[in-house]
N, C-alpha and C positions, 0 to 999 in steps of 0.2 A: 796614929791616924793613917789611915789607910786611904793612898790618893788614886783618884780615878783617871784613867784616862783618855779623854775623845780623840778616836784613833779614824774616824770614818762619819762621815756627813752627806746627805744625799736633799734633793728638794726637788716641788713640782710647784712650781712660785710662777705666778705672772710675770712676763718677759722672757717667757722660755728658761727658766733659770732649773738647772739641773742637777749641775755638779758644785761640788764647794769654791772654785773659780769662779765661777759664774754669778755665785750667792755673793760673793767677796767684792767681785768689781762690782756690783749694782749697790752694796751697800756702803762701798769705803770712795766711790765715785757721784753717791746721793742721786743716782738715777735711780726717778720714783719711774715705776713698773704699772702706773695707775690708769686708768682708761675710761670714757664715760660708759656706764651701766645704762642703756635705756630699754632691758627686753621685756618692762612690765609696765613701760609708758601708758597702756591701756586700759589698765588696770589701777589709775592713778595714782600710779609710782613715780614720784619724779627722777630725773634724770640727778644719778650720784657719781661721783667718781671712786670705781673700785679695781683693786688687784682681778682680774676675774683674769683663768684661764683660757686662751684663744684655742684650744684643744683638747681634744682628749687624751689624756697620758697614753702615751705607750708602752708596753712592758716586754721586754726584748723577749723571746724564744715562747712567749705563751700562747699554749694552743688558741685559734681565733675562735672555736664552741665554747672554751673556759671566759674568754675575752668578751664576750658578747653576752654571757650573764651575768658579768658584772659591774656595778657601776661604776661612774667616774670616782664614786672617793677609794674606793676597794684599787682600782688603777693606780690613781697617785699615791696611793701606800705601799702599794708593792714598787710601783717604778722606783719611789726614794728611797726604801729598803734595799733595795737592789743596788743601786748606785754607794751607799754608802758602806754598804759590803762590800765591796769593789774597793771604792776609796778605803777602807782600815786595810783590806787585802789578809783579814783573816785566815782564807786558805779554808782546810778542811777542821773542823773543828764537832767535839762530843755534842749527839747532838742533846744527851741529857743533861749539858752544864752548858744552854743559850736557853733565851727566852728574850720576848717582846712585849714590851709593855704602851700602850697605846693611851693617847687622850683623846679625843672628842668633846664639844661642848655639848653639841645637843644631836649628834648620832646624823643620820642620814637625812637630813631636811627635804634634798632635790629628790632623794627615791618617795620619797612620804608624798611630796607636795605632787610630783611627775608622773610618777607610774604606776602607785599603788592602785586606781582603780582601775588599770589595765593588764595586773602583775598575774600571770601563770606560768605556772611549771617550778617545781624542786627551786631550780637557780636563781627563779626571784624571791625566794623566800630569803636569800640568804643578801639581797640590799638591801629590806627593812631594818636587819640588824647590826645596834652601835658596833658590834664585837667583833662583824665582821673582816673587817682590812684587817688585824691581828692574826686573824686564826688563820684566815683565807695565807696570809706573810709565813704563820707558822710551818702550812702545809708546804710550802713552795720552798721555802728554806732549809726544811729535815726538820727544823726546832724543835724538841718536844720536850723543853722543857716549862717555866711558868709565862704563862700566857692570859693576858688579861687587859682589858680596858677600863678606864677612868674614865669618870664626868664631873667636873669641879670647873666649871666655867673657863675661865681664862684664865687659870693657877693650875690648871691641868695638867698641864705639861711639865711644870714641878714636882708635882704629886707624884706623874709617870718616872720622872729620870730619877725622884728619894724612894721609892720602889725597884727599880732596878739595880739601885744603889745600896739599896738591902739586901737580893740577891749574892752580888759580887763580893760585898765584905764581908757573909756570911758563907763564905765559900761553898754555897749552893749552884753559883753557874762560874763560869771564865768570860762568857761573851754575853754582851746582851745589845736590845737594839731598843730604840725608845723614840716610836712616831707620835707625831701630832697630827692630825687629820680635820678638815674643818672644808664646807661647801653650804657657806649662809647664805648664797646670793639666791633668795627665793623671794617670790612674790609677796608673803604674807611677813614673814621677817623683814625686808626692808619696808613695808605699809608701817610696820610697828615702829621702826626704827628713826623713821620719819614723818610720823604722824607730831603736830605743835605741840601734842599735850606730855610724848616722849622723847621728842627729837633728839639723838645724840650724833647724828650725821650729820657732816658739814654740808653744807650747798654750795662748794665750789663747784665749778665747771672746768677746772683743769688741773692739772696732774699739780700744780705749783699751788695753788690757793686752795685743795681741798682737806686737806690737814697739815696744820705747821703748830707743833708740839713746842710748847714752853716760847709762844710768839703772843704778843698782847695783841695781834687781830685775830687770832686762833677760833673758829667756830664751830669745832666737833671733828669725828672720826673721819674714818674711812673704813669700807670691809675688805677684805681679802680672803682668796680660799686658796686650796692647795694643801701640802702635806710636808711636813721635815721629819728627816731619820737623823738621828745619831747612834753611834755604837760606842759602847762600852765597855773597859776592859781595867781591870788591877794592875798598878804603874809595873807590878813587876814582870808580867807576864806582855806588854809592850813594848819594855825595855828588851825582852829577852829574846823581843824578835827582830826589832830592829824597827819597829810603827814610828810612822811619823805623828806626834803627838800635838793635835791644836794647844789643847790645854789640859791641864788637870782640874778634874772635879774635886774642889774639898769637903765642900759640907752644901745641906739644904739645910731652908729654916720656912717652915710653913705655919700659919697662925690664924686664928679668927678675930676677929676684933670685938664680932658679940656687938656690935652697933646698927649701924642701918641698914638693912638689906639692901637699896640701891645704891648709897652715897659714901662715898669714903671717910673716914675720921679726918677731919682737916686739919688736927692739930699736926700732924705726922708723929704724934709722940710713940704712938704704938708701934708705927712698923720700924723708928728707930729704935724701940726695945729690940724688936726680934734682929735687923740689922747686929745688932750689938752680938746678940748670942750667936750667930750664927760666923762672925767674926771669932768669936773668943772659941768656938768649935773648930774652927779650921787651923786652931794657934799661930792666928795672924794677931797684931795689933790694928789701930785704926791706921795710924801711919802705912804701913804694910798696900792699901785700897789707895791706886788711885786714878780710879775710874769707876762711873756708876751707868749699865744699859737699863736706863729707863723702862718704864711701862708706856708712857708719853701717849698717851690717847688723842690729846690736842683736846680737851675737855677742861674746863676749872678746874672742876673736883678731884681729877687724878694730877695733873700739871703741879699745880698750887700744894697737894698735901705730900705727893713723893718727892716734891724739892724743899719742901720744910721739914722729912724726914732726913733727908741728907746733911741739909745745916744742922740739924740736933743732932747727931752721930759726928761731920765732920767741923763743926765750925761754921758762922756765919761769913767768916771769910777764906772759906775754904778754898783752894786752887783744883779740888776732884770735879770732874766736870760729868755733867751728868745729859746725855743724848737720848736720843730714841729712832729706830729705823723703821717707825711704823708708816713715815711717809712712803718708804718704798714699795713694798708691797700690801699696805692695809691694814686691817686688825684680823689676825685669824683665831681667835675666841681659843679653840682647846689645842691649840698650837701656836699661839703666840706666845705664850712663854718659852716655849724651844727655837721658835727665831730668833729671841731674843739671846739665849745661851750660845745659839752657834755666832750668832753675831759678836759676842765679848770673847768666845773662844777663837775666832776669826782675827777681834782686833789686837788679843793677846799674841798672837801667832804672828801676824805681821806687824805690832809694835807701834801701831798706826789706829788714832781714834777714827771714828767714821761720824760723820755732819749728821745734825738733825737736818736733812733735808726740808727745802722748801721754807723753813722759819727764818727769818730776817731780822726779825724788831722786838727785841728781848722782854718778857715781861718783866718789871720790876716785884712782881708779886713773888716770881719764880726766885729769881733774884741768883742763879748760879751761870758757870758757862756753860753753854750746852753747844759748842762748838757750829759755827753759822759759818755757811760763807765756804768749808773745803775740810777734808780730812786734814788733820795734823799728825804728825811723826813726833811720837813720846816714847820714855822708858817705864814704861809699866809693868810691876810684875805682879799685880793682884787685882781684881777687882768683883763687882758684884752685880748681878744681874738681876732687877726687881720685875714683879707679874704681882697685879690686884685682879680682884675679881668680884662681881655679884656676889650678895649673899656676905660681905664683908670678908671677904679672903684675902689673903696679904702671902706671898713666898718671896724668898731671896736665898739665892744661888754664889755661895763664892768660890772663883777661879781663879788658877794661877798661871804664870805663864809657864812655858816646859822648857 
């Protein structure tokens, strides 16, 4: 088996968050990054609490005519691409053995909803399109080699980093880089999102009470937007340079469940299947895990069936605890599964689980720890990173420590 390993992590998160420090204290210190949403109050949107960026990315050295045709998610892809090449410190590298591989849930929402009926000139052609943060990263990097975007809801970001992953163990690249991208905060997406007949957004009014994941007063999401980079590299050719290594990638395991298009399988029985395999891929044992980074929506349906997939794989009285950092900065749909990986590559790194922020009062339905109340300092050398999605999608990601 051939281990991977994340050498370089970059982000454009709510709270100003930037660098892998940055991402680290907000999420191992449970400082939720959340803020009231009210810029479609008129539009009778109510007042949500989400990750939203108070700015617009910066992207250091780019010409400001290149910067001015493009939008804010094309910005936050390149600024976390940038930053996380920086962090791995790759240096000069072939540019026909890198490549970027991008998720997206649903492509450019704010160009579609904001500017399209105002869009001229060449350079607005190029917001309308999902593909473009990727290609636009390609140019700006030298990359030339595969280049591509996904769209697979909120497992995206799996999809993206077991494609890259194919790449490198295919000795087709040396380096690669793997964004998520995501900017749901639109007028017509949250109507939906909180309309009675589909509400999955919580209606708190403050950063503490608008999602608290695996808490029995728990009453839906949050969103967030922004974008995460990871870079990618073959343990040996990290080793050979001297990379500071978060973690090793061992294996992906991606599945469909083939059941309801909105609602999860509540038995957990299926994604403990895949769980299993994707263990027995990485030639770890169950003992080996012991840590789970939740998907944790703050939802029944996801809360209640990824903690009954956990007790079937670890035992009903298992000591693996199972968390989620979506309090901090939100759900970001086709990059929340890569917050979710830098966050387990994070806590593997510094040995330290991180809180479900803002949860207090444990549901007994969940029935595991999901550490309340403050990070803890453990010996962990393995664990696994779970993402569901719409459409009945199910991945899990397992990590080890370096």
């Amino acid at each position: 088996m051939t281990r991977l390993a994340i050498t370089g992590m970059g982000f454009t998160l709510a709270g100003g968050v930037r660098t892998a420090g940055d991402f680290w204290h907000r999420v191992r210190e449970g400082e939720s990054a959340l803020t009231a949403h009210t810029a479609f109050n008129d539009r009778g949107v109510p007042t949500v609490m989400a990750g939203q960026l108070t700015h617009d990315p910066v992207v250091e050295g780019l010409d400001p005519k290149h910067a001015s045709k493009y939008s804010r998610e094309i910005l936050a892809a390149l600024a976390s691409i940038d930053e996380a090449l920086a962090d791995a410190g790759v240096g000069d590298f072939d540019p026909h053995r890198a490549g970027v591989v991008a998720s997206s849930s649903r492509g450019p929402l704010q160009w579609w909803e904001r500017e399209f009926d105002s869009a001229s000139g060449i350079g607005q052609v190029l917001g309308g399109l999902p593909g473009a943060p990727a290609s636009i990263a390609a140019i700006r990097t030298g990359v030339q080699g595969y280049v591509t975007t996904v769209s697979s809801a909120c497992v995206g970001g799996t999809h993206a980093l077991r494609s890259a992953a194919a790449e490198l163990r295919s000795d087709e690249a040396d380096v690669m880089v793997v964004v998520g991208h995501e900017f749901p905060l639109t007028a017509n997406l949250l109507q939906v999102y909180t309309d009675p007949k589909s509400r999955v957004l919580s209606l708190g009014t403050t950063a503490a009470d608008s999602i608290r994941p695996y808490d029995a007063d728990r009453d839906g999401t949050a969103l967030g937007e922004g974008a995460v980079a990871l870079v990618l590299e073959r343990e040996a050719d990290a080793l050979a340079r001297g990379a500071h290594v978060y973690a090793w990638v061992l294996a992906t395991g991606v599945a469909n469940e083939a059941a309801h298009p909105t609602t999860m399988e509540l038995s957990g029985e299926k994604t403990a299947a895949l769980a299993e395999r994707v263990i027995k891929k990485s030639d770890l044992s169950v003992g080996d895990i012991g840590h789970v980074c939740g998907h944790g929506t703050g939802t029944r349906s996801n809360d209640v069936a990824e903690s009954r997939a956990v007790r079937r794989v670890f035992g009903d009285d298992t000591e693996v605890t199972l968390t989620s950092v979506k309090p901090i900065f939100g759900h970001l749909f086709g990059a929340s599964s890569l917050v979710n990986v830098a966050a387990t590559a994070s806590m593997l790194d510094a040995q330290t689980i991180a809180p479900t922020a803002n949860s207090v009062r444990a549901d007994a339905e969940c029935g595991l720890d999901s550490v309340f109340g403050g990070a803890r300092r453990t010996d962990v050398r393995a664990a696994l990173s779970f993402a569901f999605a719409l459409g009945s999608q199910s991945s899990v990601v397992a990590l080890q420590a370096a």
